[in-house]
N, C-alpha and C positions, 0 to 999 in steps of 0.2 A: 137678525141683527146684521145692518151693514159692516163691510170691510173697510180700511180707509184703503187710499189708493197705496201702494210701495212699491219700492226697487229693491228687485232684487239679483244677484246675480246667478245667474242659470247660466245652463251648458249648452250654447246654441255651436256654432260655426268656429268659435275664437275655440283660439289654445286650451286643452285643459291638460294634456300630457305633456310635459315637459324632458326629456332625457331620462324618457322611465320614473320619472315625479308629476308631480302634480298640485295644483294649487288649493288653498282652501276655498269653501265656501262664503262668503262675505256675512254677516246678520243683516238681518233683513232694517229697512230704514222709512220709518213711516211718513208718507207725507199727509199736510193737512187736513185733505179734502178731497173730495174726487172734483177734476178740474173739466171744464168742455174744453174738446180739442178745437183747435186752433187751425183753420184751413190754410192747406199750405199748398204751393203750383207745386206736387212732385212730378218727377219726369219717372218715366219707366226705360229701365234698362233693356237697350236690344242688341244684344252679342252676336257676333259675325256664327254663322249655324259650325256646329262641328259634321263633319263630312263623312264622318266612320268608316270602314272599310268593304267595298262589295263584297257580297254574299252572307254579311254575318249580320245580325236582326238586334239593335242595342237591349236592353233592359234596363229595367227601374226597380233598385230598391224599396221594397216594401215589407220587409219580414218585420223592423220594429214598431210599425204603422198597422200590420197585421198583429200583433201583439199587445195595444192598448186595450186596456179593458173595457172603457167605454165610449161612447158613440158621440160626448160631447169630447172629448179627445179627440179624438179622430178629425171631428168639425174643426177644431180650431190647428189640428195639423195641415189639416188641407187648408184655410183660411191663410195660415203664415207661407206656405208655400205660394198662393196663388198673390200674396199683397206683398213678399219679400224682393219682386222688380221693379217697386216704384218707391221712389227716396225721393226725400225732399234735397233741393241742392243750397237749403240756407240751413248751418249747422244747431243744434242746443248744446253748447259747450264744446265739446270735442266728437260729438255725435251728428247723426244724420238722420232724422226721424221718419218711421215708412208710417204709410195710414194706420189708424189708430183700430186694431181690430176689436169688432164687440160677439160675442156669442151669442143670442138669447133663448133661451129656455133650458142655460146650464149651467150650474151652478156649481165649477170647477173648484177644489182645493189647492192649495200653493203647490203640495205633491205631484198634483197631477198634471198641471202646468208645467212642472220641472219635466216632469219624464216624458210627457209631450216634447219640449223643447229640445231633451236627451235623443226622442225616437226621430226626429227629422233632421239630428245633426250627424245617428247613423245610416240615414237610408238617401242622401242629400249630400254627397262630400264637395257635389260642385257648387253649392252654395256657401261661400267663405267668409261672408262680409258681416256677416250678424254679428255684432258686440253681445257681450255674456250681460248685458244691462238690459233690464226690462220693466218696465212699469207694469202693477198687475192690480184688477177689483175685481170682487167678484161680492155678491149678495145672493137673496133665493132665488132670482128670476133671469140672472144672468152674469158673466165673463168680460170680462174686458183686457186687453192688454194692450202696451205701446213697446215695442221691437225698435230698435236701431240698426243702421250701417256704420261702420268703423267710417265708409270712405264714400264721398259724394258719386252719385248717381255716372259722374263723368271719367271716374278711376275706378270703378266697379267693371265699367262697361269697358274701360282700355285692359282691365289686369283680367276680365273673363275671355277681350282676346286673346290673350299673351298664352292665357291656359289654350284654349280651342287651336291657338297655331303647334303649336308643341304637342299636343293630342292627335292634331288631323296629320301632322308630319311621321308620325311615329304611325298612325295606323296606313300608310301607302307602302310602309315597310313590310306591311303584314298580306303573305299571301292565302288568296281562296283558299278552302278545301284543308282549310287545320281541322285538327280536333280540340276541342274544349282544352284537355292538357297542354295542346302545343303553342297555341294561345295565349293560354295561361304564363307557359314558361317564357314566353316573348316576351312577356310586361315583365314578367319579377327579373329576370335580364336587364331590360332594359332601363328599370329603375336602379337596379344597383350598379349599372355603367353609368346613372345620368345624374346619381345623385348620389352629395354627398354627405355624409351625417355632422351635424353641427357640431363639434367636438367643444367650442367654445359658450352652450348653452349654461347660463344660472340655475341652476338648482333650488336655491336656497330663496333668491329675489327673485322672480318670474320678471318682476315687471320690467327689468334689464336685457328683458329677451325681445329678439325682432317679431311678434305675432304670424306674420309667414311664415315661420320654422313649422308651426305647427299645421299647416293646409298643405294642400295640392295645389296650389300656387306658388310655395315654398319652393317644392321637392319639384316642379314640373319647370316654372321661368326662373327661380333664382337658382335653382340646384341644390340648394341646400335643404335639411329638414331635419328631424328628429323624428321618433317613433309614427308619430299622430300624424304627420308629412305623407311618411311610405306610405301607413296604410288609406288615406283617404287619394292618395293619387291611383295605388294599384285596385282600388275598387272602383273608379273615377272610371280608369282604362279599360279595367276587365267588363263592365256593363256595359261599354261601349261595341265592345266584340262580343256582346251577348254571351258574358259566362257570367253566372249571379255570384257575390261577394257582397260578404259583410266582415264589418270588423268586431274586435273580442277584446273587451278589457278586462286585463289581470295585473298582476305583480311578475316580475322575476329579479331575483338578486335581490330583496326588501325594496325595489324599488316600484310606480308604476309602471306598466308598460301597457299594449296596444298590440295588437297584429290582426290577422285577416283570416276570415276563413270561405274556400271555393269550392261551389258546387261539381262535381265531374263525373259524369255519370250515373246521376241520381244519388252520388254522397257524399257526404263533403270532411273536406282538409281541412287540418290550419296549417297556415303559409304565415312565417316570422319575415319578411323581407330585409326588416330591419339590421335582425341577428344575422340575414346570411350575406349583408354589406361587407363579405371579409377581403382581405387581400391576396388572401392562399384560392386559388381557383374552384381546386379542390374542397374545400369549405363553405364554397356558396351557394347550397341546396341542400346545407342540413335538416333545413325548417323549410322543406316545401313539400307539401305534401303529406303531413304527420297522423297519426292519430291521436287522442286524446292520454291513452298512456307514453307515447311517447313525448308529448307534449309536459305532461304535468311534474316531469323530472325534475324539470328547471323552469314552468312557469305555473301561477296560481292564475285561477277564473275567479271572475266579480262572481258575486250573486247575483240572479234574477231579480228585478226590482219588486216581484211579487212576491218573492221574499222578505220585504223590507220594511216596517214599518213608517208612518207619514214623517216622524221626526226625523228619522234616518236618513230619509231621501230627501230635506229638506234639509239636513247636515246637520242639525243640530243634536242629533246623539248619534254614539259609535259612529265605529271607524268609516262607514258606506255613505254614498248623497247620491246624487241625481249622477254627479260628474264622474263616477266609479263603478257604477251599476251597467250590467246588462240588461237590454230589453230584449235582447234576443240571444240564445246560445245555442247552433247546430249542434246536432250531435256525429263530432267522430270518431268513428271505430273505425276504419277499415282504413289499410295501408297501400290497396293496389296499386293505387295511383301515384305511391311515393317518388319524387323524381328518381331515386339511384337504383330502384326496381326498373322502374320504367327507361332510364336511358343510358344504365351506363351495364358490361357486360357480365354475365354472373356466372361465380364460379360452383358446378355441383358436385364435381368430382377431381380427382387429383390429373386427371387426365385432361383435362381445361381447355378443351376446345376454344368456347366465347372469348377467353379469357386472355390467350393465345393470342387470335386473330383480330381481339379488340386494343391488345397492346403494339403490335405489328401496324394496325392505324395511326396508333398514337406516335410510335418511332418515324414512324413516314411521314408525319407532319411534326417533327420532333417537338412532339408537346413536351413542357416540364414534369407534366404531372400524370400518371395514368391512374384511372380509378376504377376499380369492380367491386362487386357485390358478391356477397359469400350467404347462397343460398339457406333459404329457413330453417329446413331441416340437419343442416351442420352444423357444431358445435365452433361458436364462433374463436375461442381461444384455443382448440386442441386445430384449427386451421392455422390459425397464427403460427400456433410453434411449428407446425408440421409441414407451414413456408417457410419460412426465414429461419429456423432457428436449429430444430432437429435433421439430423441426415435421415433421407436425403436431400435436404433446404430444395421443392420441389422448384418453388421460382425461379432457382434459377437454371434448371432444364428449357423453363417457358422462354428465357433473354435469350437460348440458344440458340431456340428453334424461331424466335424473332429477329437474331443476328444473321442465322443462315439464310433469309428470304432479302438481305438488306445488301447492298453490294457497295455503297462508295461511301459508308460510317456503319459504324455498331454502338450499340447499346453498351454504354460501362460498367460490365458485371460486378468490377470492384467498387463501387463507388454507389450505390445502393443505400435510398434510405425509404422509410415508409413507414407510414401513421394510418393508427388502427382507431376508427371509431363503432362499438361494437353494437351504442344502441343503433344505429342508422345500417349497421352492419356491412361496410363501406369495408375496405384498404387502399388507401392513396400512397401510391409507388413514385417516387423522385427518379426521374429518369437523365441519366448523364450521355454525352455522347461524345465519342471517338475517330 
């Protein structure tokens, strides 16, 4: 039995996370008849090339593309990838219609059409223009669907410059010879200097939101974003330096939210960029580099969409749809690669060598803030007291021995403050000077 034709709205490229929310689903809307497409002059879009940085080799998301289950998925992912740069430049209402794709010899469910549309809008974040509106048929012998552009063929190709200057300017900053982590922390850096989180996003009425909040066009030419922003621009970046990145949808605080997680070394993090947009210096590499228990304190993971029955991912039962599910979840455990392991100096003993010498940098370039790490095997609050609190309050022997190496200021041993965060296993010291 044939399908009639319908629209529906899927999760391609447009917004679907909103300030850690999210939109519903729409019910599906039958149209009369399956119609012949209508030949239209599209032009295809050809963006000025992005120029990446010598010596690092880019990558292509593929882990939710590797993760369909079947092979007419697949076709029709690669189909909307390969027909999604040519738009037609005469609109259908407020739309811009690309070639009308047909499958044949597969005979896709609305399901699986969503999570297709879901897998190439996480493996694809420089693809921004697709409206969540889709025409879709399918019967026993074959697929069909019709894709839109939010914006004509001639703004597509001006706003994919706008992205590619701001990408190729930020990677001439990026020297030879990084490592995967060093790389890494240049983009989540550089994101949370360039951009700012849209504090004025609707929650409750999406449709009062500017739709670039939610892309890498957002967060990359306006500056502005929300969750969905960070992470499609810092995956955007990082493939481009050749470090693989995907992003991870969950909840945190009952609300949706979004973040990223980085290959590094054969294992992968999650990196919250969003969460670590703080203003406290100190603060900004809580979420980079985490493991999965560290993670889950304070955020929730979707499920796998093979978890999910057709209804579900079709939105019409329980809480899960296409626009909330995973196609893809690394798994992380390991924390080596945690930035405050990794760069900042760690304390093992009361004798505090690192700790010392990495403060005495910080007085010399009198930063506000110094931060160490208080190695694994010490008990993270019998160190607290056994700094600040109990005699002999060792730190501040350490401002002594950083005063005496200092000759035209010191360090203000009275005037000392410091914030203890013990899952990250951090102490961020407030440094005064004299």
């Amino acid at each position: 039995m044939k399908k009639q034709w319908m629209i529906l709205l899927l999760i391609l490229l447009t917004g679907c996370l909103c300030s850690c929310s999210l939109s519903d689903i729409l019910p599906t809307v039958q149209f009369p008849q399956r119609t012949t497409e209508t030949v239209t002059p599209y032009k295809e879009v050809k963006p000025d090339n992005l120029t990446y940085s010598e010596g690092y080799e880019p990558v292509t998301s593929t882990y939710s593309y590797d993760a369909l289950l079947s092979e007419g998925e697949k076709q029709l992912y690669n189909k909307i990838v390969a027909n999604c740069y040519d738009i037609s430049p005469d609109p259908t209402e407020d739309r811009y219609p690309i070639p009308r794709i047909e499958l044949n010899g597969y005979s896709l469910s609305e399901a699986e059409v969503r999570t297709t549309s879901k897998a190439l809008t996480d493996d694809h974040p420089e693809i921004f223009w697709l409206t969540g509106t889709m025409g879709y048929y399918s019967d026993e012998s074959m697929t069909a669907i019709q894709i839109y552009s939010a914006f004509s063929p001639e703004e597509v190709s001006k706003r994919l410059n706008a992205i590619h200057s701001v990408a190729n300017a930020f990677y001439t900053t990026v020297p030879d010879g990084l490592s995967a982590f060093e790389r890494e922390v240049m983009v989540h850096d550089f994101l949370i200097d360039h951009v700012e989180y849209d504090k004025d996003v609707d929650t409750i009425n999406l449709d009062n939101n500017n739709p670039d909040t939610y892309t890498a066009y957002g967060a990359l030419v306006n500056k502005v974003s929300v969750c969905e922003g960070y992470v499609r621009a810092f995956q955007m970046l990082l493939n481009g330096l050749g470090v693989e990145c995907v992003g991870v949808i969950g909840e945190s605080h009952d609300q949706m939210h979004i973040w990223n997680a980085v290959k590094l070394d054969e294992s992968w993090y999650y990196v919250d960029p969003t969460w670590d947009d703080q203003e406290q210096t100190y603060a900004r590499h809580l979420y980079c580099n985490v493991n999965e228990d560290y993670l889950l304190e304070d955020h929730t993971i979707s499920p796998l969409f093979t978890s999910l029955e057709d209804e579900e991912i079709n939105g019409n039962t329980g809480e899960y749809s296409a626009s909330v599910m995973n196609i893809y979840i690394p798994e992380c455990t390991d924390d080596i690669m945690g930035y405050y392991k990794q760069k900042t100096p760690h304390l093992s003993d009361y004798d505090a060598a690192d700790v010392k010498s990495g403060m005495l940098t910080a007085a010399q370039r009198q930063e506000e803030y110094f931060v160490f790490y208080v190695e694994d095997d010490l008990d993270y609050q019998t160190v607290i007291t056994d700094l600040f609190v109990d005699y002999p309050q060792h730190f501040f022997s350490y401002i002594n021995a950083v005063n005496n190496s200092l000759s035209d200021y010191s360090v203000d041993e009275s005037n000392i403050g410091y914030f203890t965060h013990e899952r990250s296993r951090i102490v961020a010291v407030e440094l005064h000077y004299y």
